[in-house]
TIKE-441272 format. One record per residue (C-alpha): x, y negated, z negated; residue in three letters. Coordinates in steps of 0.5 Angstrom, whole numbers, plus 500, padded with zeros to 3 digits. Layout:
N
XYZALA...
// end
This chain:
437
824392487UNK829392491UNK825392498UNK821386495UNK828382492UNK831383501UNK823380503UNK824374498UNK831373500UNK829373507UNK823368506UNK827363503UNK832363508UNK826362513UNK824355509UNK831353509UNK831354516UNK825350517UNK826345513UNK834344515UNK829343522UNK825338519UNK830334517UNK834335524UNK829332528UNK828326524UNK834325524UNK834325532UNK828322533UNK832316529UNK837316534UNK833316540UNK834310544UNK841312544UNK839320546UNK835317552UNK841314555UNK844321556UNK842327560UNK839330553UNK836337556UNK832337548UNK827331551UNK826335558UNK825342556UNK819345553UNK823351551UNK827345545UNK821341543UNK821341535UNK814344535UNK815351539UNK822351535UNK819352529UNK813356531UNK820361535UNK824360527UNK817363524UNK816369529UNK823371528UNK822371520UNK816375521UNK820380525UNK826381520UNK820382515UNK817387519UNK810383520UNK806384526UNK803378529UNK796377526UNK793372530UNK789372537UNK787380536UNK783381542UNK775383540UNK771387544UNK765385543UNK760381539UNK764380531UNK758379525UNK759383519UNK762388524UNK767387531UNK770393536UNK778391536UNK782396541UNK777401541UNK775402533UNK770399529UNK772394523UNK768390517UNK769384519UNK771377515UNK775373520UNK768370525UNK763363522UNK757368524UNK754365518UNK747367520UNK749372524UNK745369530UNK751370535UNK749375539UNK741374537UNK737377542UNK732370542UNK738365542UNK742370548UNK735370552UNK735363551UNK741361554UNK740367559UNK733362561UNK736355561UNK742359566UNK736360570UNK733354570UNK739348569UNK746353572UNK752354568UNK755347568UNK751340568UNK757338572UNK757331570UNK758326565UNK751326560UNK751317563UNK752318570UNK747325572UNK749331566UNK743330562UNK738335561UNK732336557UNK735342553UNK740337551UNK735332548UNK731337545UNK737341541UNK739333539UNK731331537UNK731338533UNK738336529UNK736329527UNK730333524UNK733336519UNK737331517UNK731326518UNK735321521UNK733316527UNK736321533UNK743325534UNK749326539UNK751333541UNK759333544UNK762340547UNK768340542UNK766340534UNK773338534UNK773333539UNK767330535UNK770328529UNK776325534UNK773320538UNK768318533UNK772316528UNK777314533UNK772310537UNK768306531UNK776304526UNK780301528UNK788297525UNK784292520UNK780299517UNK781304511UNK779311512UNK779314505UNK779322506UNK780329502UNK787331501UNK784338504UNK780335509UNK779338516UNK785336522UNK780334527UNK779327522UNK786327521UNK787326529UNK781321529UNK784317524UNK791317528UNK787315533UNK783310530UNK789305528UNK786305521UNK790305515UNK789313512UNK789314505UNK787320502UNK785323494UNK786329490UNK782333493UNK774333490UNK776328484UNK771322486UNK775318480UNK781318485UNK777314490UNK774311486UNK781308484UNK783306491UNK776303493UNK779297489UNK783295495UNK777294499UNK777286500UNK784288504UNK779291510UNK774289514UNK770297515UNK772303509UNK770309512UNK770315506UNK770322509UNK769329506UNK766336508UNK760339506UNK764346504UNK771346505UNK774352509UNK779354506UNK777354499UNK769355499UNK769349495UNK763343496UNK763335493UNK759331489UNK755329493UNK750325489UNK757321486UNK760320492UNK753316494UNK753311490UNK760310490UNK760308497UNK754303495UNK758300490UNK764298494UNK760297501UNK763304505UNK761309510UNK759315508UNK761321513UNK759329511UNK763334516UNK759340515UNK761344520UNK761350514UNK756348509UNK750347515UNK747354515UNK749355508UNK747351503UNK740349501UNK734354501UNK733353508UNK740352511UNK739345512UNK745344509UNK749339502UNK743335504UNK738340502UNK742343497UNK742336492UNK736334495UNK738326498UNK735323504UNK738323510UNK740316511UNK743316504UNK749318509UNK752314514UNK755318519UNK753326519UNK756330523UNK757338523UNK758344528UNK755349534UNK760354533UNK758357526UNK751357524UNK748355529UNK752360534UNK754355541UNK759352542UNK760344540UNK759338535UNK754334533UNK753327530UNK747325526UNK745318524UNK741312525UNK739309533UNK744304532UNK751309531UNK748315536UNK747310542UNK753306540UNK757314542UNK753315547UNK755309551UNK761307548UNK765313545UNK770315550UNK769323547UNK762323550UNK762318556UNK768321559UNK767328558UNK762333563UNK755334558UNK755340554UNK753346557UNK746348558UNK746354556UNK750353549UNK745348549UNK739353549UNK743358544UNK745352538UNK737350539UNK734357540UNK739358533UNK737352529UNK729354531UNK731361528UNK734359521UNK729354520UNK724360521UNK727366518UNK731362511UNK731369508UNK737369512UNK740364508UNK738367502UNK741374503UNK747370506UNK748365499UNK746372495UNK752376499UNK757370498UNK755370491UNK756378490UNK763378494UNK765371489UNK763375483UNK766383485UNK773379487UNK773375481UNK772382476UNK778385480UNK782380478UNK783376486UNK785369484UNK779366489UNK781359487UNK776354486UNK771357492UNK763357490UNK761363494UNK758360498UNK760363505UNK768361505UNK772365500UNK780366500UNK784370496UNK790367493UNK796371494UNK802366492UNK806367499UNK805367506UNK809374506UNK805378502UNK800375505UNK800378512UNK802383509UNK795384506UNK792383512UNK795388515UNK794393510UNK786392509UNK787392517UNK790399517UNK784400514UNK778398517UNK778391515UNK779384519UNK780380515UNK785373517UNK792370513UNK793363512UNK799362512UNK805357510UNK804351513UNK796351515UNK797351507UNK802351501UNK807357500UNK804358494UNK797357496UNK798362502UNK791366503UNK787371506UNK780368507UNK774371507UNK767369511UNK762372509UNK756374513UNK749375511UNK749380516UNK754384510UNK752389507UNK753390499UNK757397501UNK761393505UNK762388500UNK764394495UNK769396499UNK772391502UNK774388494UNK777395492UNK781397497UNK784388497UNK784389489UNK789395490UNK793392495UNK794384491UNK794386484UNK
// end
């Protein structure tokens, strides 16, 4: 008891701290034009920006806790359903290798080929002589599935939101977003100029009410994931449709966590609720997880597509996706579409973990089990913690901590593999039961 009333204390010394900060830098940021007259080393000097500050404030509290750093943990190997971190074999919940296909023996021989044939680099722009043929294949192969005119693959995921967002919006605009919605859409908006509203997060009623201003902007964009990466949740896609419709908005899906997850084939919340492809105005979705590469994608009709792939500075300025991640995210894709019992068993052991964890009292929020499941642990101190208890014991499974999330929303996150065992399922849920509860 003792023990726990000193890390409370400590804890709430360190938000003090950080908020004491907040409120300091707002404050200097206010005086600015005068600072910038005085030879003020804060704004020369790496070492004082506000941001390495906090993360240095952050680091010490840890210490005085005794907490170990839990972040950029070297893996040795392939991370699936298992990873080999210094020398031992752990169970691994910390890789979105969803289907297990990184590490594939069809997906690697597929880059290996496309190095042969094309090299490690197109070592240029796509428009000016970085195009490939795999490049087009991977994009004709993705419009398919969503059943859309044509599709544009980007070499950052993040940067796909970015600069799509970002190039297509603009300062007359309104882009209406999830409270819980990715960064990489925060960023694109920021970019955008347009003016960002968010709503409780899967409450359509919410943006329903907010549409109500929709004569104020020229375009309304509405944004929303696929499946949620922090609690394991996905949106009303159906509702969110006609009410798009109803108030002449755009429509994009980030299904960076859903693609590979949902519908009986892996093609996503598409498939899951059974829509068309141009029910949705702008789909776009990640290489790094089910599809095992590295990169984003848009998807939609030829207007958007040939609109990015001419105009959008992420893409026309940006050296061509690599060939053989290109070859891998396709050769991935080509394997999902024929094995969809990787799907099943994926969906099935989501479910299981959801139902084992739910039955050992774990707080898993609102998370469907499909793939992302979080236990909820009300601090970033327990947190991390329990993180390193469940590593000591051969389990790798991530903290999400204060500010990524609320203090009291402080989490671990589990990504589940199709590759999991039932066994590993088991043990894992005992041995985080007896460290939350």
């Amino acid at each position: 008891m003792a023990a726990r009333f000193k890390d409370k204390l400590i804890q709430q010394a360190l938000e003090r701290k950080l908020q004491q900060y907040k409120n300091s830098s707002e404050k200097q940021a206010a005086e600015l034009p005068s600072a910038l007259q005085s030879d003020n080393a804060q704004y020369s000097r790496f070492h004082l920006h506000p941001g390495y500050q906090q993360l240095r404030m952050i680091n010490d509290g840890a210490a005085q806790l005794g907490i170990a750093n839990p972040f950029f943990k070297l893996h040795e190997g392939i991370a699936g359903a298992t990873t080999r971190i210094d020398g031992q074999e752990y169970i691994n919940y910390a890789s979105y290798n969803y289907l297990g296909l990184a590490g594939d023996a069809r997906v690697s021989n597929a880059a290996k080929m496309a190095i042969d044939q094309y090299g490690t680099s197109v070592s240029a722009s796509r428009a000016v002589s970085g195009e490939r043929p795999i490049h087009r294949a991977l994009e004709q192969a993705i419009a398919k599935v969503y059943e859309v005119d044509d599709a544009i693959v980007f070499v950052s995921g993040h940067a796909a939101n970015v600069t799509t967002i970002g190039y297509l919006f603009s300062a007359k605009d309104l882009i209406l977003h999830d409270e819980l919605i990715h960064n990489s859409v925060l960023q694109g908006a920021l970019l955008s100029g347009a003016k960002r509203l968010s709503f409780p997060h899967n409450d359509w009623n919410a943006l329903d009410q907010l549409l109500q201003q929709r004569q104020h902007f020229e375009r309304v964009l509405i944004v929303v994931e696929g499946v949620y990466s922090m609690d394991g949740d996905y949106p009303d896609l159906p509702r969110l449709i006609e009410i798009k419709r109803r108030h002449k908005a755009f429509l994009m899906i980030d299904e960076a966590h859903s693609f590979g997850v949902m519908g009986k084939k892996g093609k996503g919340i598409r498939e899951h609720f059974d829509i068309k492809g141009n029910d949705v105005d702008i789909w776009m979705g990640t290489l790094s997880k089910s599809l095992a590469g590295c990169g984003g994608y848009i998807a939609g009709e030829t207007a958007l597509v040939e609109h990015l792939k001419f105009l959008a500075p992420g893409f026309l300025y940006s050296v061509g996706i690599s060939p053989p991640v290109a070859a891998a995210s396709l050769a991935a894709l080509q394997c999902m579409l024929q094995e969809p019992e990787r799907v099943a068993k994926l969906q099935e052991r989501g479910q299981l973990f959801l139902n084992l964890a739910k039955a050992a009292g774990i707080n898993t929020g609102t998370s469907k089990g499909l793939a992302v499941i979080p236990a909820i642990v009300g601090s970033s101190v327990k947190a991390a913690r329990v993180s390193a208890a469940l590593f000591q014991q051969g389990i790798n499974a991530q903290p999400i901590l204060y500010p990524a999330v609320s203090e009291k929303s402080a989490r671990l996150r589990f990504f589940i593999s199709s590759k999991h065992t039932e066994a590993q399922l088991q043990k894992t849920v005992q041995i985080l039961a007896a460290e939350v509860t």
